[in-house]
ZAMARGU-4260 file (C-alpha; in steps of 0.2 Angstrom, whole numbers, plus 5000, padded with zeros to 4 digits):
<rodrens>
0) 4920/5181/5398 | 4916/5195/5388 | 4932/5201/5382 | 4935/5180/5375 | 4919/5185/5365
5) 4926/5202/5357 | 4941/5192/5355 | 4936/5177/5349 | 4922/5184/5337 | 4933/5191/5325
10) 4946/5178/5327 | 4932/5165/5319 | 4926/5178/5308 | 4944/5179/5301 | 4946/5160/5301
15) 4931/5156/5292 | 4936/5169/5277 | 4952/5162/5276 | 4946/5143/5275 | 4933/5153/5262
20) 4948/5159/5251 | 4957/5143/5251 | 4941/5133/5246 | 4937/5148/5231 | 4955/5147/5226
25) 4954/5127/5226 | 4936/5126/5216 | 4947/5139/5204 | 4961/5128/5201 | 4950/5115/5197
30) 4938/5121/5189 | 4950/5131/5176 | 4960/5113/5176 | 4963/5106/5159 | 4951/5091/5155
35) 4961/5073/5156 | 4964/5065/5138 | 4964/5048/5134 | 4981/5041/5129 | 4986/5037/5114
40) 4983/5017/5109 | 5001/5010/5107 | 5006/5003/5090 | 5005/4985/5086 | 5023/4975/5084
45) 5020/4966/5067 | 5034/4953/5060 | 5041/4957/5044 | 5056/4957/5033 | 5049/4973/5021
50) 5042/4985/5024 | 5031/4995/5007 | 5020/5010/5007 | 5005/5001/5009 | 5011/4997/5028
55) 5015/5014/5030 | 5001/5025/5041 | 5005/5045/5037 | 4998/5060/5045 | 4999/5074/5034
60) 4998/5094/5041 | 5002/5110/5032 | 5010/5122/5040 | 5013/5134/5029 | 5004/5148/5020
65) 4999/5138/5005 | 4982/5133/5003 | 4980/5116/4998 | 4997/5110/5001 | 4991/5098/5014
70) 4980/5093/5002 | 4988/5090/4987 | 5006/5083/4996 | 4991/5069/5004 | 4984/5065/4987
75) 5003/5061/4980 | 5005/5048/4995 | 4989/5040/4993 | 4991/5037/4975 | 5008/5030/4979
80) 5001/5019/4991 | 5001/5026/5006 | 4987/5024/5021 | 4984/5044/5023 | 4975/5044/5040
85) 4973/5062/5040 | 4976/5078/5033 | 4975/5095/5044 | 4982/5112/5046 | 4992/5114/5061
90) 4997/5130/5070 | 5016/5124/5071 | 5024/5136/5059 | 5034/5127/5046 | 5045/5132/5030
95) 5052/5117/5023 | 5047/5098/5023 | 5047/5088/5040 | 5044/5070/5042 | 5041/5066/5061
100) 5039/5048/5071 | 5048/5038/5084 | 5066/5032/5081 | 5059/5013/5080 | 5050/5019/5064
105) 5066/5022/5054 | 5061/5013/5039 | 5044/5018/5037 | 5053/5036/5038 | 5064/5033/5027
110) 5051/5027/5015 | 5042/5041/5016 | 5057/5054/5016 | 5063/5047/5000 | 5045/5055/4991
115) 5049/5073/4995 | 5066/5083/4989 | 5076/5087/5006 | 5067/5083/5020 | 5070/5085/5038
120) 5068/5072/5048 | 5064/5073/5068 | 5060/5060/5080 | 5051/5062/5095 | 5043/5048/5107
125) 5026/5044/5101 | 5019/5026/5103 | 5005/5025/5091 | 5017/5021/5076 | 5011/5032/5063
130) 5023/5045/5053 | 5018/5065/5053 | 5024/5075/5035 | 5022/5093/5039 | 5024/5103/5026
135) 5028/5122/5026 | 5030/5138/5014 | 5048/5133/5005 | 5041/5117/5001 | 5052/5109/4987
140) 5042/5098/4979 | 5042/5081/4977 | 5057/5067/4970 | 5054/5060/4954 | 5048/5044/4953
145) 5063/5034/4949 | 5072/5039/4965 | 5058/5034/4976 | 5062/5018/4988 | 5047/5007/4985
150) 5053/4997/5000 | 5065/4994/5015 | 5070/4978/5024 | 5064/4982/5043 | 5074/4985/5056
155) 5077/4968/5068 | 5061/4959/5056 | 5048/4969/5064 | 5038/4986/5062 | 5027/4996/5073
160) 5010/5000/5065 | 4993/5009/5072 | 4981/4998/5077 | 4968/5002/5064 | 4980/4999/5052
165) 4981/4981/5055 | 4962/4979/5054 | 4957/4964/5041 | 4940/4969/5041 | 4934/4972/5023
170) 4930/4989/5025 | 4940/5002/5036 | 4932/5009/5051 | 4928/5031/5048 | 4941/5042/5056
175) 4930/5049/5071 | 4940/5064/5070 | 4937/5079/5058 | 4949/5083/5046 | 4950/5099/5037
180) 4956/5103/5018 | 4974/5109/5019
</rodrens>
């Protein structure tokens, strides 16, 4: 019997640290765990033949090492007609012009391509229907007004646009968000 006890003593000792390891490196990996997100809110499918700036939903980031660009490139859509939703630095390093959304947005990107002198365009697989311009350090400038498209026929009759966007209240709702001066 006592050699089961010199035996088993350190045996349970050695279990019991082990099953505490396992438990610290668990509470860890969850502690140090990144905190869920909500998804994004999918776009709403709107019937239309044409689509103008005014249906348009841009995001605007500079990425460059111009102060203001951000700024000022959000301005020029706004006055064009534009709904600029926001307008923010981002730590993506850009040198020229960018215009980023989902393939099914091709007309709005288009639309906003044709404001800004040899933009790239990238598509990726957002839902929320909304059109990034990222901006950069060789940022040409912007096309003169006469070769701007005012409007494109949508593609299949319809458009995808952010749900806010479609809002009829009188007055829109504030971006909960913070923006920041670019």
């Amino acid at each position: 019997m006592r050699i089961f006890r010199l035996i088993a003593t350190p045996v349970i000792l050695l279990g019991l640290l082990g099953f505490l390891g396992w438990g610290f490196m668990w509470g860890w990996r969850e502690l140090t765990a990144p905190l869920p997100t909500t998804p994004p809110t999918p776009c709403v499918v709107e019937q239309t033949d044409i689509v103008n700036p005014l249906m348009v939903s841009v995001r605007v980031f500079n990425g460059g090492f111009t102060t203001g660009l951000g700024r000022r490139v959000g301005t020029f859509l706004t006055d064009n007609g534009y709904q600029v939703t926001r307008v923010d630095d981002t730590d993506e390093q850009v040198k020229e012009t960018i215009i980023r959304a989902n393939e099914r947005e091709y007309p709005m990107v288009r639309l906003v391509a044709s404001n800004f002198i040899d933009p790239v365009i990238e598509y990726d697989d957002r839902i929320t229907g909304d059109v990034d311009v990222l901006v950069g350090t060789e940022f040409q400038g912007f096309t003169p007004a006469e070769q701007q498209i005012q409007q494109v026929s949508s593609q299949g009759g319809q458009i995808c646009r952010p749900p806010q966007a479609t809002d009829e209240s009188p007055s829109p709702s504030p971006d909960p968000s913070p923006t920041t001066e670019s």
